[in-house]
mmCIF file of the N, C-alpha and C atoms, coordinates in Angstrom:
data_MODEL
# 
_entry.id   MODEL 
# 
loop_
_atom_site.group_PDB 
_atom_site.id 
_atom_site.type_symbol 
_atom_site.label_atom_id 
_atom_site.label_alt_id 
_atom_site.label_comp_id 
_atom_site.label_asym_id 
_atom_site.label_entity_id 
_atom_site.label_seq_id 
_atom_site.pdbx_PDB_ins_code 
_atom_site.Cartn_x 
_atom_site.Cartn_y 
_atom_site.Cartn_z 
_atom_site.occupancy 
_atom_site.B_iso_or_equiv 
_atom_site.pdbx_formal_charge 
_atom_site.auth_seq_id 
_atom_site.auth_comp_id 
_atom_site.auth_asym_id 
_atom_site.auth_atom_id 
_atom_site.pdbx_PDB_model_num 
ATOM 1   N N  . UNK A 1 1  ? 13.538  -38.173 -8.470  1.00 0.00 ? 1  UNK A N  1 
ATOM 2   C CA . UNK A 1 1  ? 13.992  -36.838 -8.830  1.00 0.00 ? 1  UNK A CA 1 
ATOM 3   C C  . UNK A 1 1  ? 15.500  -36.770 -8.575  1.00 0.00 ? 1  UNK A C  1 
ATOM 4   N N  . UNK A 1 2  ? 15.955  -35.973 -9.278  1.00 0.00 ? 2  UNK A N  1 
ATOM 5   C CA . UNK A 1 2  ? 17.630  -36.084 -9.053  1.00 0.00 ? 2  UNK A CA 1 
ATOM 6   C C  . UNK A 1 2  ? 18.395  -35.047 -9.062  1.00 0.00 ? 2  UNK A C  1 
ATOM 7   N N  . UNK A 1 3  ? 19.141  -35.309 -8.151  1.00 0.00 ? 3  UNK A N  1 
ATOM 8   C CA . UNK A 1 3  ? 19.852  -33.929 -7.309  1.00 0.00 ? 3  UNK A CA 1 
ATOM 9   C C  . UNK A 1 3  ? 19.877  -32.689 -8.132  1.00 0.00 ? 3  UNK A C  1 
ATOM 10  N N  . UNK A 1 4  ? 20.192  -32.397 -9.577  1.00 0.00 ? 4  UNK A N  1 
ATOM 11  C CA . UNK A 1 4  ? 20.204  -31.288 -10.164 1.00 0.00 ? 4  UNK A CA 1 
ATOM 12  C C  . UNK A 1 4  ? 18.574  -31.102 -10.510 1.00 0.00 ? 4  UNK A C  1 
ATOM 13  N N  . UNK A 1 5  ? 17.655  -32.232 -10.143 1.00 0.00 ? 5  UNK A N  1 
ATOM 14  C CA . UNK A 1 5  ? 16.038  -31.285 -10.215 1.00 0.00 ? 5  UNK A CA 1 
ATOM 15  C C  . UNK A 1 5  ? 16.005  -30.814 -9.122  1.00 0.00 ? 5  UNK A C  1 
ATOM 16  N N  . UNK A 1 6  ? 16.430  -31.392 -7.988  1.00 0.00 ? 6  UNK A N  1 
ATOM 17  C CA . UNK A 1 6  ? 16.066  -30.487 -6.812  1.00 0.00 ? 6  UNK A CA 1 
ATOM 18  C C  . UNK A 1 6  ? 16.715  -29.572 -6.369  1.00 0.00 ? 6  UNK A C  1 
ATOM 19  N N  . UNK A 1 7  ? 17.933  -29.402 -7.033  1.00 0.00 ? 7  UNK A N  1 
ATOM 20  C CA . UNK A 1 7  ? 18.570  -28.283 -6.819  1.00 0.00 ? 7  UNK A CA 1 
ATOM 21  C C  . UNK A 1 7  ? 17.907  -26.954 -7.655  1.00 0.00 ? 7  UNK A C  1 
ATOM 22  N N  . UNK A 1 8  ? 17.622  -27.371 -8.668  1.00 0.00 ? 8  UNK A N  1 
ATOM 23  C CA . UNK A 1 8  ? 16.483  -25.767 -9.826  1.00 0.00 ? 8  UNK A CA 1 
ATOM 24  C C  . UNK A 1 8  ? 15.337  -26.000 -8.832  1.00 0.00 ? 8  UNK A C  1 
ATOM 25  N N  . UNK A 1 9  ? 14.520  -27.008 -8.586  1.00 0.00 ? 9  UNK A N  1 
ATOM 26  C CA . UNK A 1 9  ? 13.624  -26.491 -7.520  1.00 0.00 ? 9  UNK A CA 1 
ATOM 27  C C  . UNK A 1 9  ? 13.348  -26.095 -6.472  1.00 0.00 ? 9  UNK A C  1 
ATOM 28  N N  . UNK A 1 10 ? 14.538  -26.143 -5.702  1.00 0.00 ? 10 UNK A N  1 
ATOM 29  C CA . UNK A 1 10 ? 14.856  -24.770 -4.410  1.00 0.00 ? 10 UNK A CA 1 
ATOM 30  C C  . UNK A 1 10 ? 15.119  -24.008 -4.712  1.00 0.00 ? 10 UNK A C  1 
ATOM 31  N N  . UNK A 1 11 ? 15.905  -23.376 -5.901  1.00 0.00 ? 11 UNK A N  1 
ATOM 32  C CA . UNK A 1 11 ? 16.472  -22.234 -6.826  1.00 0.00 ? 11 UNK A CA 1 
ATOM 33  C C  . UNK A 1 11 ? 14.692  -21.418 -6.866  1.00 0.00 ? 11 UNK A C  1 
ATOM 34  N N  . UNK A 1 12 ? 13.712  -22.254 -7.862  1.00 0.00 ? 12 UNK A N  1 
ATOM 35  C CA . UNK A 1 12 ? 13.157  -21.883 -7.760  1.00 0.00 ? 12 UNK A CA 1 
ATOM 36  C C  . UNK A 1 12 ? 12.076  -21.306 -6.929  1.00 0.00 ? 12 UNK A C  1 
ATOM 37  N N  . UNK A 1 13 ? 11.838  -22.189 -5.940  1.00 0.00 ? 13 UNK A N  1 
ATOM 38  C CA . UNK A 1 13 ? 11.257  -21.378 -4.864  1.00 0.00 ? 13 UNK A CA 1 
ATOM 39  C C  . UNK A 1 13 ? 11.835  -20.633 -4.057  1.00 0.00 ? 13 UNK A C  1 
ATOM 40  N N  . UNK A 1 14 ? 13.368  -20.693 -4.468  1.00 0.00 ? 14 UNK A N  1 
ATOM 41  C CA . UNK A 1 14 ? 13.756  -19.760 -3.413  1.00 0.00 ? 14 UNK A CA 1 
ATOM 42  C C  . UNK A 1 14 ? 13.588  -18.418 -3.635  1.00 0.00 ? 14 UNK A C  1 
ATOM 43  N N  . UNK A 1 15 ? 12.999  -18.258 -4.951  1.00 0.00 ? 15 UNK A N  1 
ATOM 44  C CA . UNK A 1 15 ? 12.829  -16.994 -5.836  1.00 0.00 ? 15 UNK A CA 1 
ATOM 45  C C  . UNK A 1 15 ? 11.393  -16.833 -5.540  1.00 0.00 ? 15 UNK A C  1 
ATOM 46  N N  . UNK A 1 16 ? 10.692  -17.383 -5.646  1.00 0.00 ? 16 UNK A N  1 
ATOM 47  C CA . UNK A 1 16 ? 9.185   -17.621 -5.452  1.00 0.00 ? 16 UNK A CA 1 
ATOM 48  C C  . UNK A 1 16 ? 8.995   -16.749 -4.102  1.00 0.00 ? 16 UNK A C  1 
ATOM 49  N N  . UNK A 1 17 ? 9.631   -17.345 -3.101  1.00 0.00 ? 17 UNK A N  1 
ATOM 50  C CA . UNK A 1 17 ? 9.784   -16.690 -1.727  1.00 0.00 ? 17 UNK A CA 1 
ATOM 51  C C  . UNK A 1 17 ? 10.338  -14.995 -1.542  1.00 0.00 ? 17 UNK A C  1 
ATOM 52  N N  . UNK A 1 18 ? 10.959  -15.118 -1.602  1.00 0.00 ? 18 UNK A N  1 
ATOM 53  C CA . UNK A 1 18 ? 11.768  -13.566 -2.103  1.00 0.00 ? 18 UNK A CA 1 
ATOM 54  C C  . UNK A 1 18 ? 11.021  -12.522 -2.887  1.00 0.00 ? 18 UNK A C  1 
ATOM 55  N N  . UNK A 1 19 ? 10.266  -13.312 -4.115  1.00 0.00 ? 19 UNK A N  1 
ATOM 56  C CA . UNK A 1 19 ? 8.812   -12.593 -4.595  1.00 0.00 ? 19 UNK A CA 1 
ATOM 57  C C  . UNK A 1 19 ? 7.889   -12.101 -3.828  1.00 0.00 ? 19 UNK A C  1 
ATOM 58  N N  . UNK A 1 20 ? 7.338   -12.919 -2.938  1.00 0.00 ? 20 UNK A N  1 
ATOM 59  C CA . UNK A 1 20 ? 6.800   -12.732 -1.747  1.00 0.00 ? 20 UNK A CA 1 
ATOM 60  C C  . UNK A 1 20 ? 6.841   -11.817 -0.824  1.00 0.00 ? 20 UNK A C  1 
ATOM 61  N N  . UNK A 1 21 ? 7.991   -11.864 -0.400  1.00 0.00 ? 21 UNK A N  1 
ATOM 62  C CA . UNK A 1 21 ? 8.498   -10.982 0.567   1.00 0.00 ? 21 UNK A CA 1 
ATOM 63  C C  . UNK A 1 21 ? 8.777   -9.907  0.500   1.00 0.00 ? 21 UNK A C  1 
ATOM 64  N N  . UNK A 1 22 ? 9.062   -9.396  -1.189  1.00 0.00 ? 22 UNK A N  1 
ATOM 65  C CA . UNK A 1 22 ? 9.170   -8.526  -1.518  1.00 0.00 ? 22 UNK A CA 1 
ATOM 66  C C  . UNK A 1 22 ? 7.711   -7.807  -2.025  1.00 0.00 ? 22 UNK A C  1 
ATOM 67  N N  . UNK A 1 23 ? 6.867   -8.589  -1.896  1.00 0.00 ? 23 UNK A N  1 
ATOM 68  C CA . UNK A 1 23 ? 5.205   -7.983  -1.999  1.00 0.00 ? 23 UNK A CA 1 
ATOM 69  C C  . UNK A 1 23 ? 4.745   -7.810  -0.789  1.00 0.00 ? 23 UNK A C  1 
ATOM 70  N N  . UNK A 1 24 ? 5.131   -8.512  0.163   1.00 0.00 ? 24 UNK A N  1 
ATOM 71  C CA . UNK A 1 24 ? 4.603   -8.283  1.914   1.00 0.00 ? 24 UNK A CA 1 
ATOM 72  C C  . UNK A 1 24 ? 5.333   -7.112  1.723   1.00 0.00 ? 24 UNK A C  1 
ATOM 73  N N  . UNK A 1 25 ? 6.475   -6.317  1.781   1.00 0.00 ? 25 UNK A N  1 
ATOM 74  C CA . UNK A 1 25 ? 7.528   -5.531  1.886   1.00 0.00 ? 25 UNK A CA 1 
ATOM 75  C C  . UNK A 1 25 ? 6.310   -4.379  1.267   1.00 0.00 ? 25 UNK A C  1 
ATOM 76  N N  . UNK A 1 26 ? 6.234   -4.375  -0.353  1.00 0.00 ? 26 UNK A N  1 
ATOM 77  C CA . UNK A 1 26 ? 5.809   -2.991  -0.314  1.00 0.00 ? 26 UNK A CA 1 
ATOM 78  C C  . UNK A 1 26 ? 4.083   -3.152  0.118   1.00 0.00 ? 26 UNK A C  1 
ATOM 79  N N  . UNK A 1 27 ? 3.584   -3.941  0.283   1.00 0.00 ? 27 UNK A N  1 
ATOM 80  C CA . UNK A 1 27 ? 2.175   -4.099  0.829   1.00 0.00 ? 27 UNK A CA 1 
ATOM 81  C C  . UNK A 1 27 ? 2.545   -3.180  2.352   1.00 0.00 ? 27 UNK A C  1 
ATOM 82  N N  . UNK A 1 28 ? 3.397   -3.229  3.013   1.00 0.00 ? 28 UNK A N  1 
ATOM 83  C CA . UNK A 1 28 ? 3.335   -2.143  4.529   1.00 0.00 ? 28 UNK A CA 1 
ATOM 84  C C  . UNK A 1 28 ? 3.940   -1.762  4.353   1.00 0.00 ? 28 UNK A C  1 
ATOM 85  N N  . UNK A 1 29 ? 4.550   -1.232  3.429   1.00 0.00 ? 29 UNK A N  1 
ATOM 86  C CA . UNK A 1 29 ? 5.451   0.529   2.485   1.00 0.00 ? 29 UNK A CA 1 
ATOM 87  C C  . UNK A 1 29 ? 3.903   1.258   2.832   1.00 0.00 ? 29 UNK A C  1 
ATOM 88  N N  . UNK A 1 30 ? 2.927   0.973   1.601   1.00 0.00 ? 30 UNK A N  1 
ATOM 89  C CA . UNK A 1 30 ? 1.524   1.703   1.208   1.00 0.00 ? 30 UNK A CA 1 
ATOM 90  C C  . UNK A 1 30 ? 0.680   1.747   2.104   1.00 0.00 ? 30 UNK A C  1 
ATOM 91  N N  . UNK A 1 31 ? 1.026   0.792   3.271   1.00 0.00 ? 31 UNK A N  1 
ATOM 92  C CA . UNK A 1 31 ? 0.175   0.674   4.186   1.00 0.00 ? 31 UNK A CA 1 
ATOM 93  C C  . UNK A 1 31 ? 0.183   2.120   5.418   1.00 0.00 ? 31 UNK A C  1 
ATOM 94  N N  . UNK A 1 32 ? 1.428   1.372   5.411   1.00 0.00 ? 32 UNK A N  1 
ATOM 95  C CA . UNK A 1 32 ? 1.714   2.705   6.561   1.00 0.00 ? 32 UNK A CA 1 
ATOM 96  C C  . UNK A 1 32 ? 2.250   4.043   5.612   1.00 0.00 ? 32 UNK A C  1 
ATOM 97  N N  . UNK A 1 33 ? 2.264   4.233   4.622   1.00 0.00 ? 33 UNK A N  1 
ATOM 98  C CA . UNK A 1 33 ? 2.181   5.677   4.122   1.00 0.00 ? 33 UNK A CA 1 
ATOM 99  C C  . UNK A 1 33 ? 0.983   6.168   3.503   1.00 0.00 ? 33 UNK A C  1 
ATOM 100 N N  . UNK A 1 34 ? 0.002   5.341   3.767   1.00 0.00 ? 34 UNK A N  1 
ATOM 101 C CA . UNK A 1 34 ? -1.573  5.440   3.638   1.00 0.00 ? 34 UNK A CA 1 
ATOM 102 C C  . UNK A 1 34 ? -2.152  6.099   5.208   1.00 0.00 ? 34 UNK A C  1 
ATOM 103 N N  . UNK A 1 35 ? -1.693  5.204   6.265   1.00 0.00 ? 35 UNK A N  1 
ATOM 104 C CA . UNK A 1 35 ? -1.906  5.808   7.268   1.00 0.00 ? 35 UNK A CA 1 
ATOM 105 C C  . UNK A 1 35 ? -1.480  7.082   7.341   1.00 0.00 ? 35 UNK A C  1 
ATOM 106 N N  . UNK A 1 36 ? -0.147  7.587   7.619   1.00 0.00 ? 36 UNK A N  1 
ATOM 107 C CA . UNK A 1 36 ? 0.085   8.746   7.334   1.00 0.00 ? 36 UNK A CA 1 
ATOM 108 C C  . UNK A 1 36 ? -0.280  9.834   6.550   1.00 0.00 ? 36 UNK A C  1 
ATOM 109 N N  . UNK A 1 37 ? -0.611  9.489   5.465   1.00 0.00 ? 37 UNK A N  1 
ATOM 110 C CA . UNK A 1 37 ? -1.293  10.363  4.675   1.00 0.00 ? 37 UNK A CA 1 
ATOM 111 C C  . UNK A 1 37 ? -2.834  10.785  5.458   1.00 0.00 ? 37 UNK A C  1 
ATOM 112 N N  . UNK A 1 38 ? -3.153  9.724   5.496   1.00 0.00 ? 38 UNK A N  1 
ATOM 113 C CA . UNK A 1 38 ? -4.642  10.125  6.523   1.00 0.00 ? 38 UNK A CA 1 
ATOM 114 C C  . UNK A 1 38 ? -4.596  10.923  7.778   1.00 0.00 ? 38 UNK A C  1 
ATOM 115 N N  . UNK A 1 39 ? -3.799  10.930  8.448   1.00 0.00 ? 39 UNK A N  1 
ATOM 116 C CA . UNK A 1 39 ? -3.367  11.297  10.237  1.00 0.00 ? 39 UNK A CA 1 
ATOM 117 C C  . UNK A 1 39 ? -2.857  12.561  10.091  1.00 0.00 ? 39 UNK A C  1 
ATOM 118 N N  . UNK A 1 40 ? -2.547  13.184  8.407   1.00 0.00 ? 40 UNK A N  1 
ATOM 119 C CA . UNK A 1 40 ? -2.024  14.399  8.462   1.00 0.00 ? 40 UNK A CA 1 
ATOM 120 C C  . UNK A 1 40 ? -3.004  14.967  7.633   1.00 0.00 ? 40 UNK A C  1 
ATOM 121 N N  . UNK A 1 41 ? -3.929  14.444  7.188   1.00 0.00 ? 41 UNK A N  1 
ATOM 122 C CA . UNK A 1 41 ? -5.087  14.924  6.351   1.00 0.00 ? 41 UNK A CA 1 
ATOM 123 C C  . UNK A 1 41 ? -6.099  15.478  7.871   1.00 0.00 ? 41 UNK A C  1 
ATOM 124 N N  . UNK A 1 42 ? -6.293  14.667  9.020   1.00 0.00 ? 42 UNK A N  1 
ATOM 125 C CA . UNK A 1 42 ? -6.932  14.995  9.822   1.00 0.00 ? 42 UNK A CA 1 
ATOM 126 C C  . UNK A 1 42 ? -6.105  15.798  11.118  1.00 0.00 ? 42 UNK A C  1 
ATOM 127 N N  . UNK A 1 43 ? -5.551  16.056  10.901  1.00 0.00 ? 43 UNK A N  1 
ATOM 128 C CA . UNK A 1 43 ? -4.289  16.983  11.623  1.00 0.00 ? 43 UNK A CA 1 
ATOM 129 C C  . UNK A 1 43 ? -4.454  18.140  11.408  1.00 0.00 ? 43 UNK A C  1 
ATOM 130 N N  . UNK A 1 44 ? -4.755  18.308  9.751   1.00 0.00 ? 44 UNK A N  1 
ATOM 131 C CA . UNK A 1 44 ? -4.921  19.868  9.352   1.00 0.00 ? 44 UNK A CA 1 
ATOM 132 C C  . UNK A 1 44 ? -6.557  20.166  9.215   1.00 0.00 ? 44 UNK A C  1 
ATOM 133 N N  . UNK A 1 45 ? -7.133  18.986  8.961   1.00 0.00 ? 45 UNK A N  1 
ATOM 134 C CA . UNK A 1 45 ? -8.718  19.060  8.957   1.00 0.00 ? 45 UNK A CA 1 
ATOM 135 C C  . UNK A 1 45 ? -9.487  18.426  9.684   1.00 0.00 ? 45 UNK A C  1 
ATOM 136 N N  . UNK A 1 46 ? -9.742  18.540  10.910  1.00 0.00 ? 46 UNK A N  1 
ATOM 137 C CA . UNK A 1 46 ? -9.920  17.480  11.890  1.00 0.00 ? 46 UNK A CA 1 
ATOM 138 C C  . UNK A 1 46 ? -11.659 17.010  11.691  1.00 0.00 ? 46 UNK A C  1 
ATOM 139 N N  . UNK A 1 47 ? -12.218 18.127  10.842  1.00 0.00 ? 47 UNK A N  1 
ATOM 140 C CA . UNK A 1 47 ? -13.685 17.830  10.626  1.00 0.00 ? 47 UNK A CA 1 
ATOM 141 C C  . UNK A 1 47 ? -14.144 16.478  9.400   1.00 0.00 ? 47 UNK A C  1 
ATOM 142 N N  . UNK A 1 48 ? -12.534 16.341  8.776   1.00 0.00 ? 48 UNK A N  1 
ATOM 143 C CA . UNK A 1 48 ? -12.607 14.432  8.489   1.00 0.00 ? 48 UNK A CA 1 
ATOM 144 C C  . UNK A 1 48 ? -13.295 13.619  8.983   1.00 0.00 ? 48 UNK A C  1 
ATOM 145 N N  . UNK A 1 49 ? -13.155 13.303  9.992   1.00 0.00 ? 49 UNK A N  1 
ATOM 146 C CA . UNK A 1 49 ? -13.287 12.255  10.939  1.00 0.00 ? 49 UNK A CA 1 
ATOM 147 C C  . UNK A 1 49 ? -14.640 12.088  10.854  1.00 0.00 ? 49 UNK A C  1 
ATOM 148 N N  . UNK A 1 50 ? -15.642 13.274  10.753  1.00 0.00 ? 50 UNK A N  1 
ATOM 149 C CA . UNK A 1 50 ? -17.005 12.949  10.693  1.00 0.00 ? 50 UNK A CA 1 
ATOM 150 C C  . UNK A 1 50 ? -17.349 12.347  9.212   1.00 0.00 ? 50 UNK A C  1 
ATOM 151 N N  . UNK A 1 51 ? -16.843 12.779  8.602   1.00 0.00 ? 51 UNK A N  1 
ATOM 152 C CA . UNK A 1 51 ? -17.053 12.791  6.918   1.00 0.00 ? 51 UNK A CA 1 
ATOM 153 C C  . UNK A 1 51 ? -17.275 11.258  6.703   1.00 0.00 ? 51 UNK A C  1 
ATOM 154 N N  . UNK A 1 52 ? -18.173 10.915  5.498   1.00 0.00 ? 52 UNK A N  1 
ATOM 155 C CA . UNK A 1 52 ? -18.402 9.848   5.354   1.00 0.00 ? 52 UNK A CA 1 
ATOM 156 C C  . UNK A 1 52 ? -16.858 9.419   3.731   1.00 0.00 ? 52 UNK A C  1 
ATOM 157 N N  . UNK A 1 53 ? -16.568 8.647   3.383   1.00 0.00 ? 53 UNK A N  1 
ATOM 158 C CA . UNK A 1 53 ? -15.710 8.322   2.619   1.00 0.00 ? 53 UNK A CA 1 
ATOM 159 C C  . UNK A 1 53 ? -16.194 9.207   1.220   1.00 0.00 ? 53 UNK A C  1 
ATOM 160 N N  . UNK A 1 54 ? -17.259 8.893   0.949   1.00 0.00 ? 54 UNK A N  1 
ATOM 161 C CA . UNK A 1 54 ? -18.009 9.292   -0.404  1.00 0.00 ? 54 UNK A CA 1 
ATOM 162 C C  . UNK A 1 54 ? -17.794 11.131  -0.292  1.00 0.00 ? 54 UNK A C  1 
ATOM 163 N N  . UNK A 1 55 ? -18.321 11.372  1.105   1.00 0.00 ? 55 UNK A N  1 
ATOM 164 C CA . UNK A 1 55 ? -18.165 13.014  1.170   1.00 0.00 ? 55 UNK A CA 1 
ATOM 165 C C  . UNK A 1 55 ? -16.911 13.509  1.169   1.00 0.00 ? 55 UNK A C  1 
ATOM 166 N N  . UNK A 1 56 ? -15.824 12.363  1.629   1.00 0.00 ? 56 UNK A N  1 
ATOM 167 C CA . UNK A 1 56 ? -14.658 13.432  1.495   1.00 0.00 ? 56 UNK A CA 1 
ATOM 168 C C  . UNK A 1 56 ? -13.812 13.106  0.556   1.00 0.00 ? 56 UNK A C  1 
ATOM 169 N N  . UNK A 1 57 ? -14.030 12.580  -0.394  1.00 0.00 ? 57 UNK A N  1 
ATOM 170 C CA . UNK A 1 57 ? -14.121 12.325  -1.623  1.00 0.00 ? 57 UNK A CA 1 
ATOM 171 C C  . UNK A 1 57 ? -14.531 13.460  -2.584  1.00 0.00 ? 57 UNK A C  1 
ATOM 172 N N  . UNK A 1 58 ? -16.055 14.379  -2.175  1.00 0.00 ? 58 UNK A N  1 
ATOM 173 C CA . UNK A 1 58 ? -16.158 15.266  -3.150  1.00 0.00 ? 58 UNK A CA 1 
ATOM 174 C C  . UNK A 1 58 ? -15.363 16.332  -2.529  1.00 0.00 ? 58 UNK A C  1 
ATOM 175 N N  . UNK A 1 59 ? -14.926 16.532  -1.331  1.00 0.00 ? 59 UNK A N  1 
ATOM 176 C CA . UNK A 1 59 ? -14.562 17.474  -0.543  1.00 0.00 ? 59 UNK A CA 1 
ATOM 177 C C  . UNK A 1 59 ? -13.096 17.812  -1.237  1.00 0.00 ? 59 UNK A C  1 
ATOM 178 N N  . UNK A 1 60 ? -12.495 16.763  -1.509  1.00 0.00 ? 60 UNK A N  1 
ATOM 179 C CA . UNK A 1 60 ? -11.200 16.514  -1.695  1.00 0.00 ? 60 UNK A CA 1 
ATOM 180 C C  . UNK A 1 60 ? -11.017 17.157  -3.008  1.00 0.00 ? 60 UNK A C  1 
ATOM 181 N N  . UNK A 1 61 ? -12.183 16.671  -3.855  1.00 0.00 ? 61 UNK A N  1 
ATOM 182 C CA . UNK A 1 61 ? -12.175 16.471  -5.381  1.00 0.00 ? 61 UNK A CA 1 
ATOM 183 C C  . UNK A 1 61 ? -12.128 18.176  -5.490  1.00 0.00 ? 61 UNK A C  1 
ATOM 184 N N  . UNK A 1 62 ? -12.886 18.287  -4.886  1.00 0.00 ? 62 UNK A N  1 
ATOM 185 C CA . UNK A 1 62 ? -13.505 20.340  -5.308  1.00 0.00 ? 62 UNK A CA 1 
ATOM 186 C C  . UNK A 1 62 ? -12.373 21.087  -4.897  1.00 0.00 ? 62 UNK A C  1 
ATOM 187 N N  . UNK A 1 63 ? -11.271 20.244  -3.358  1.00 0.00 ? 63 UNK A N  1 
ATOM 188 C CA . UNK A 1 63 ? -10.514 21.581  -3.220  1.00 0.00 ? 63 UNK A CA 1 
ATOM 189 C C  . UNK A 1 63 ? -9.534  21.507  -3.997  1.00 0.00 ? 63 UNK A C  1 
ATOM 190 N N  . UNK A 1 64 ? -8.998  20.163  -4.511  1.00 0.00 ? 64 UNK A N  1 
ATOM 191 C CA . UNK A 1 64 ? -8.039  20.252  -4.920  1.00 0.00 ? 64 UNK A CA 1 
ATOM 192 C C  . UNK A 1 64 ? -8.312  20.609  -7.058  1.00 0.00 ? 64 UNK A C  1 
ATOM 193 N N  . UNK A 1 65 ? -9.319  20.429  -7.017  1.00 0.00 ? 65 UNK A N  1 
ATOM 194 C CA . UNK A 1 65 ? -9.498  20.258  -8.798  1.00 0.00 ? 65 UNK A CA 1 
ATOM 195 C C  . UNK A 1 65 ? -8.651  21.690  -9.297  1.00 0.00 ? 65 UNK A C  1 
ATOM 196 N N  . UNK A 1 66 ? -8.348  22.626  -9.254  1.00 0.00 ? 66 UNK A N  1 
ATOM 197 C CA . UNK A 1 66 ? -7.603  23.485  -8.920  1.00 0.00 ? 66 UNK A CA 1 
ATOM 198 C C  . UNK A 1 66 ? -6.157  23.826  -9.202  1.00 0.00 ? 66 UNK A C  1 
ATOM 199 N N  . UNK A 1 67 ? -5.386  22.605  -8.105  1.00 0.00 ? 67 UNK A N  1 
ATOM 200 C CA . UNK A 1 67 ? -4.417  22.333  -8.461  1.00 0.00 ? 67 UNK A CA 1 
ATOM 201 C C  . UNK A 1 67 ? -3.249  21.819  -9.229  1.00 0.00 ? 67 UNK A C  1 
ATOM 202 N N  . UNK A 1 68 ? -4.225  21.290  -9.994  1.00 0.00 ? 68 UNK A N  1 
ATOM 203 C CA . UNK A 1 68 ? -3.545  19.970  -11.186 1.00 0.00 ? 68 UNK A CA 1 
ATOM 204 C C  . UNK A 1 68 ? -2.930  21.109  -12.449 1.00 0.00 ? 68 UNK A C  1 
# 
């Protein structure tokens, strides 16, 4: 292999990487503004917590259908 292939192929992974990182990056953007979204959903409604996913799901659906 010769120096200008291995030079495009660190180029290229160096991009490859950076891709990456920039998907880890917004993967715990959504993560932790998922949490948050939840911690203030049960902040104002603390009777969440019992709710099964499916129930607060319709719970959600009915109060908000409304708003749109």
């Amino acid at each position: 292999m010769s120096e200008e292939e291995k030079k495009v192929l660190q180029a290229k992974h160096r991009v490859e990487e950076a891709k990456a990182r920039n998907r880890v990056k917004e993967q715990k953007a959504r993560t932790h503004r998922l949490i948050q979204e939840g911690a203030l959903l049960e902040s104002i409604a603390p009777s969440v917590r019992d709710m099964s996913m499916e129930q607060l799901k319709r719970e959600l659906t009915v109060c908000l259908r409304g708003l749109s």
